[in-house]
N, C-alpha and C positions, 0 to 999 in steps of 0.2 A: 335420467340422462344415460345411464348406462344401459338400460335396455334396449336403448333405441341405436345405440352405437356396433351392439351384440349383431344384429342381421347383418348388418353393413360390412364388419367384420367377416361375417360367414361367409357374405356371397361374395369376398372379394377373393377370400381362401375356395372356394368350391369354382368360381372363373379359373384362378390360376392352375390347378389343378387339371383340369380340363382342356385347359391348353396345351398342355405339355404331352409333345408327342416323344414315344418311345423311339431311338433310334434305328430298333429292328423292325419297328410297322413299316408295311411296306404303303404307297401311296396309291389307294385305289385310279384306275382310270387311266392313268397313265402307260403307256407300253412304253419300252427300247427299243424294237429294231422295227425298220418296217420296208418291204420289199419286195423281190419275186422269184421265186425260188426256181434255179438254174440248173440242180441235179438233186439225185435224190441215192443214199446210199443204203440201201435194204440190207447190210450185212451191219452197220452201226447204230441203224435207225439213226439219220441223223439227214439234214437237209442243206444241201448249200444255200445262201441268201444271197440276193444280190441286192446292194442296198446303194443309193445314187451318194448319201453323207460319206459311209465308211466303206465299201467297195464290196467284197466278199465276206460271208462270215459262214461256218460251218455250226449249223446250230442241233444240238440234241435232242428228240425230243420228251416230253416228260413222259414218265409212267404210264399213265392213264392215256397216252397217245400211240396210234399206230403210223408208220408211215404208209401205209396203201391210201389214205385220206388224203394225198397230194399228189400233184401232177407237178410238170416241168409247167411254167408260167404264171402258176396261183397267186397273188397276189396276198400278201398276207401278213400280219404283224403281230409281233412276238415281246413278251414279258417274260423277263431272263432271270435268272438268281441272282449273279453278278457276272458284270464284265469282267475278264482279268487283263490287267493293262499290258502287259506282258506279252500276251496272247491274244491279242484284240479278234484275232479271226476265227476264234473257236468261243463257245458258249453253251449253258444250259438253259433248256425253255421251262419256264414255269408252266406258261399257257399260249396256245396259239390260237389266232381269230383270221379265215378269210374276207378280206376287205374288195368289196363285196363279200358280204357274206353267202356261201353256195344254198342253195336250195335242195334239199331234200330229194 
């Protein structure tokens, strides 16, 4: 009887386990902002958004990005670090994607 109870036990501990998401993972797939970009500021590197939910947002962009990759109208959506509530119209980009994506 006991042997048989042992797996049962394992795999309820190895499910639970499993399930538990860390509260710094971030959620694949998902973006925050999404919009069309209405100016562009080459001395901050950084891109005005226009977005139809939250209105303007000034967003930065990461590292690994240049702003010459954008025009005024791009259509595009953005994965931020964090919103600060405070601040709602300024933010960091993790990652940005043209929606449509541009062609080469």
């Amino acid at each position: 009887m006991k042997l048989s109870i042992f797996p049962l036990i394992l795999s309820c501990l190895i499910s639970i386990g499993c399930s538990v998401q860390n509260e710094n993972d971030e959620i694949k797939g998902e973006f925050n902002l999404e919009g069309k970009v209405i100016e562009l500021d080459t001395n901050n590197n950084r891109l005005l958004l226009d977005e139809s939910s939250n209105g303007h947002t000034w967003v930065t962009l990461p590292e690994h990005d240049t702003i010459t990759r954008y025009e005024k109208n791009d259509s595009i959506v953005v994965w931020v670090k964090a919103m600060n509530a405070s601040k709602s119209d300024k933010t960091e980009a993790l990652n940005i994607e043209f929606q449509p994506p541009k062609k080469d």
